[in-house]
N, C-alpha and C positions, 0 to 999 in steps of 0.2 A: 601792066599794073600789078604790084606783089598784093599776095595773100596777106589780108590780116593774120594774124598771129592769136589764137584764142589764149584766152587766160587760162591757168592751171590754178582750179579751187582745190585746197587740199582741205580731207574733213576727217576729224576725229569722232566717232562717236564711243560713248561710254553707253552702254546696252543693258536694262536693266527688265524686270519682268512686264512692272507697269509704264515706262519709261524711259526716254533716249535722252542722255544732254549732248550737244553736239554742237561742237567748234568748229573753224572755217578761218582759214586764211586764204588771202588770194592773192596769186603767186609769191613774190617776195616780200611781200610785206611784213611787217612784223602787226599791224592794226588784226586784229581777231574779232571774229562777233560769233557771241553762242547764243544758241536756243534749247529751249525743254520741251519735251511732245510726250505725248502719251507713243505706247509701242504698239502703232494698228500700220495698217496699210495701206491707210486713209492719208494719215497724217507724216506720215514717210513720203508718200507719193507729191503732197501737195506742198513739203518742203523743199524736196528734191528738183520738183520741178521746176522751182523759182532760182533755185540756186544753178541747175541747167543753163538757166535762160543768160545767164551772166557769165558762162564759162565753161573748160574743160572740167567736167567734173573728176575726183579722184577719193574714195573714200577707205575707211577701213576701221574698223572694233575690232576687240578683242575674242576669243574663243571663248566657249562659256557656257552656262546652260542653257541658255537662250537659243543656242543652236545656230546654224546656218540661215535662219526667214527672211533675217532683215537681207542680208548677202541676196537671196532671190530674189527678194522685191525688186532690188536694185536693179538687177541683171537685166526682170522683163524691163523696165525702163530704160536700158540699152547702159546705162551710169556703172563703170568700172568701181568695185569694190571689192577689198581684200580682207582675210579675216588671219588676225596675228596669233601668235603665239604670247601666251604671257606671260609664260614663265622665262622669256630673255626679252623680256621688254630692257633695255638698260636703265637703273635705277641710281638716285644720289645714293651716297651714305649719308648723309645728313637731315633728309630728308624725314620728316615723321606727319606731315600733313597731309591726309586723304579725302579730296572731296570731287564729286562728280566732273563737275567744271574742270577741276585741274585735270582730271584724267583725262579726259578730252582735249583739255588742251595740250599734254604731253604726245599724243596719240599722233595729233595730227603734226607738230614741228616735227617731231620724230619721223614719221612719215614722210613730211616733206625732206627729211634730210635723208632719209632711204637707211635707218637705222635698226627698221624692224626686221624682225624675222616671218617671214609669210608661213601658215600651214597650206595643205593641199584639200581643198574642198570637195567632199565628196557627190556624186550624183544621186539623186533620191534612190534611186535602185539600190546602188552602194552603200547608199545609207541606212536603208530599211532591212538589207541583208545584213549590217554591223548589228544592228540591235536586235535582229535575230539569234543571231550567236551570244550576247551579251546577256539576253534573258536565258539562255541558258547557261549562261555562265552563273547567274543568280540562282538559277534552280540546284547548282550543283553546289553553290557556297549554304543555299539554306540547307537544304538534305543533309552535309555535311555540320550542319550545326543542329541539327534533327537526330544525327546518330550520336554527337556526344553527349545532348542532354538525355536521353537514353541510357548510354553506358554510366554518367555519372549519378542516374536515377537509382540503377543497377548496386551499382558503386557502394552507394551510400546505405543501400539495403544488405549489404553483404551478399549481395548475388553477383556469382562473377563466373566469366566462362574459362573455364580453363584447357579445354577439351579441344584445343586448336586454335586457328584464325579468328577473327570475327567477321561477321557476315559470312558466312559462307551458310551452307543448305543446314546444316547442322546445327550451326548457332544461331539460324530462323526459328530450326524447330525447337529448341534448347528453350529460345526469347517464346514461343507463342504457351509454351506447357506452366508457363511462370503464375502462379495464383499468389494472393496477399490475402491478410487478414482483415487485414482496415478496408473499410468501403473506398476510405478517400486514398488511399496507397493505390488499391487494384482501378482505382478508376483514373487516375492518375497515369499509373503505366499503360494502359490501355489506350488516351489520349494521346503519348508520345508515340506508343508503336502504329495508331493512324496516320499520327502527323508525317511521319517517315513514310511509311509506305506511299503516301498519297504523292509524296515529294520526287521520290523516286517515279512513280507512275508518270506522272507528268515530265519528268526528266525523260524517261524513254520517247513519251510520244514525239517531246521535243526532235531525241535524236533522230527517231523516224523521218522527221520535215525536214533536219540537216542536212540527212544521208541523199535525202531527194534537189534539194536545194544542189548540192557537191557535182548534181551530174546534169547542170544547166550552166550555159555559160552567159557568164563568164569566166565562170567559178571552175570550171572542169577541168580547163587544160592546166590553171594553175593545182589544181587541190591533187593531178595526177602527175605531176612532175615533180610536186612538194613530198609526194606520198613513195617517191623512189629512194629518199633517203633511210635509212634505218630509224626508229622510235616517231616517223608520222603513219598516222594513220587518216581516215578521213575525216574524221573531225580536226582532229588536232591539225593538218593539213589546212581548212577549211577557215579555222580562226586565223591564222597566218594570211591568208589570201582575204579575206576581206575587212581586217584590220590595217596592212601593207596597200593592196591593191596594186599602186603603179611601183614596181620595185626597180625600174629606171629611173626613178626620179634621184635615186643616191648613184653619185658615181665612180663609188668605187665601196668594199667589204666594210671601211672603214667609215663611211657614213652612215651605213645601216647599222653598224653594232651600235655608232653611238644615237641613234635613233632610238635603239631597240634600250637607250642604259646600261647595257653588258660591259662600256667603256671604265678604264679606273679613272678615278680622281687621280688628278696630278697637280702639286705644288711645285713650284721650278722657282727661286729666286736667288742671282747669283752663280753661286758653285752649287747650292742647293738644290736638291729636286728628290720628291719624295712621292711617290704610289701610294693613294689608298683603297678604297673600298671602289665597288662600281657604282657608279652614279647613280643608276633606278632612275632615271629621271625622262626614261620614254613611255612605249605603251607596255603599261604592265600583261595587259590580256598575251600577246606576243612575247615577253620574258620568261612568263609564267610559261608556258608551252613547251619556249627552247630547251628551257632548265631542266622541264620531266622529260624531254626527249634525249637531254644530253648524257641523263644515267644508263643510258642503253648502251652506249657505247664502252662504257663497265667493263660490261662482258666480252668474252670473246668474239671476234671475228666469226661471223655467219657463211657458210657455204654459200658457193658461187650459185648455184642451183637458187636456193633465197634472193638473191641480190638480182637474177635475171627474171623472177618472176614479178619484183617488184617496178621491175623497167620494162616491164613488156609493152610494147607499141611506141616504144620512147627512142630519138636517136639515138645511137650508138655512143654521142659525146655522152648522154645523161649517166649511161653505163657506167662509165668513168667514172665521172663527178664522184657516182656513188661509192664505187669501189675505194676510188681516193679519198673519199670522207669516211670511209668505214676503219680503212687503216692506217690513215693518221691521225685520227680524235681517238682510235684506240690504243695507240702509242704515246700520244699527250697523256693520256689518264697513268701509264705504267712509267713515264717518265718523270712524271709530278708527284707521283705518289713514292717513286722509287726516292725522290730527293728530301723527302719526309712529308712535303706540304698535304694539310688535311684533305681530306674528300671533298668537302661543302666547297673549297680553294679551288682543287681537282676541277671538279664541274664546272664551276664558272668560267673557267680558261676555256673549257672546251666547249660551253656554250658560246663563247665570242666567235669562236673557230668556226664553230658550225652556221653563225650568222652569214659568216663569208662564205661557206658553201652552199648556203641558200641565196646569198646575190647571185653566185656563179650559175646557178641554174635559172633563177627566176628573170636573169635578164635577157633570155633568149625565148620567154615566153611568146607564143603568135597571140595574136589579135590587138597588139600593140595601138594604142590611141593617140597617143602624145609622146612630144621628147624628142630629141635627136637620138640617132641609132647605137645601142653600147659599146664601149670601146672594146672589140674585138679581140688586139693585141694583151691588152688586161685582164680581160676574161681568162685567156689561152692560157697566160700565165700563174695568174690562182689555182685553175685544176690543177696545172703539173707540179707546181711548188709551194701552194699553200699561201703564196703572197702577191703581193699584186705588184704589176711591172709600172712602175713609176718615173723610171729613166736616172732614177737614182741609185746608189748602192744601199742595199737595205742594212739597218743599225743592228 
């Protein structure tokens, strides 16, 4: 006797705060029926499970603020769902009408035709460590907008520090000896040089929780193999690891960089084909990182002595990696800069470079969860050459 053959429901939902619309085709149909629910886990549950009863379920929304909930609900319900990317959703050009319905409904044909681009969903743990690092990353942009209104406070009173750096222990005590005539001026600066310190105060303790966060894993084996490179340290290691997480998911240098946006734009039509800017179009918190680490590389070449204390307990390949990252992103800087191209140019060449020597080391990370195992042969080949063995002759 053969198996029935279950139907495949495909379901588009458009995910809004108060609100889901959500389309439905079943198998090949082109006949669709939508509904609108409120966004509980009531009413998710008790549509879902009608729409079970009638088939393989298969669903999918967009990424969003909304977050990963709806994607969970689903899961305890046992109901496969995916959460897209929407920035390569594929779009008309023609196209200028936006309304709930239709997004749903493009969600799901698309879906069913396997046109989307999937992200990779994090695990609440993972999740709650991302937004860890992210409110500090907030504490660091306000502080940062704490010291300019400060200095331009400064500025505009013709108070200015000339006697060195700013912020350092001198230009604290320079900023705390400062008195004004006006009540509303000296109270005024008073209220700024709280607002900072408090900012910063809170920034530290942050770090404190990072620094302790960095030595639990899952976080550890990646934040001390990230942190044998030259310009990571443990934070900056730390945001890398639980922004990235599974760095097997890319398979090969060239799909992290353009993950990461360090990729250029390229126009090709024709004989034509023309480079321009790097896309930006991945995770900025991880671009941001690469960029300040990649000026490190500037400088000269660091004694072996430095390079073996920052690989202690590490194999012997890690060794390597680093050695080979330290002296070829510092020969990229002296060869770009030697053919005129700017500094700002400089560094982003060498932040792509350096992306590939962070796959090269982070795909041999232990505690591995998922994926099949990294291509060995490829790996071997980036540390010794910088490129990746692809069975082709490289351009």
């Amino acid at each position: 006797m053969k198996k029935s053959i279950k139907t495949i429901i495909w379901v588009g939902l458009d995910v809004h705060k108060k609100g889901i619309s959500v389309c439905w085709y079943e198998g090949d149909s082109q006949a669709e029926e939508f509904r609108a629910m409120g966004n509980s886990r009531g009413e998710i549950k008790l549509l879902f499970g009608r729409l079970r009863r009638r088939g393989e379920v298969r669903a999918c929304y967009e990424a969003g603020p909304c977050g990963y909930e709806v994607r969970r609900v689903l899961s305890e319900m046992g109901i496969h769902c995916d959460v897209i990317a929407p920035s390569l959703i594929p779009k008309m050009a023609g196209d200028r009408v936006k309304t709930d319905r239709k997004d749903a409904r493009k969600l799901a044909r698309l879906y069913r035709a396997g046109e989307l681009t999937l992200v990779r969903v994090p695990t609440e743990q993972e999740e709650a460590a991302r937004d860890l690092v992210r409110c500090r990353e907030d504490l660091r942009e306000d502080a940062q907008r704490a010291r300019h209104r400060l200095l331009k406070f400064m500025l505009r009173r013709g108070r200015i520090w000339t006697q060195g750096k700013n912020w350092t222990l001198r230009h604290w005590r320079w900023l705390r000896q400062q008195k004004f005539k006006e009540m509303e001026a000296q109270r005024t600066f008073e209220e700024y040089v709280v607002q900072l310190e408090t900012r910063l105060d809170r920034q530290g303790m942050m770090d404190q929780e990072l620094n302790e966060l960095a030595q639990r894993e899952p976080w550890k084996a990646m934040v001390d193999r990230l942190k044998s490179l030259k310009g990571f340290d443990t934070l900056s290691a730390l945001i890398v690891a639980v922004e990235v997480v599974d760095f097997r998911r890319f398979r090969s240098p060239r799909e992290l960089a353009a993950y990461l946006g360090v990729t250029p734009t390229l126009y090709a039509s024709g004989e034509k084909s023309v480079k321009g800017r790097i896309t930006k179009c991945g995770n900025r918190h991880v671009r941001r990182v690469l960029t300040e680490a990649s000026w490190s590389y500037a400088r000269p070449v660091q004694p072996a002595e430095r390079i073996r204390q920052r690989t202690e307990g590490q194999p012997p390949w890690v060794h390597d990696v680093a050695v080979k990252a330290q002296h070829r992103l510092h020969m990229r800087y002296r060869r770009l800069l030697g053919r005129g191209k700017r500094i700002n140019v400089a560094n982003v060449a060498v932040t792509r470079e350096l992306a590939g020597f962070i796959w090269a080391l982070m795909v041999g990370v232990p505690a591995r969860r998922t994926g099949s195992p990294p291509d060995r042969e490829s790996t071997r080949s980036f540390v010794l050459t910088g490129r990746v063995n692809t069975g082709k002759k490289a351009a």
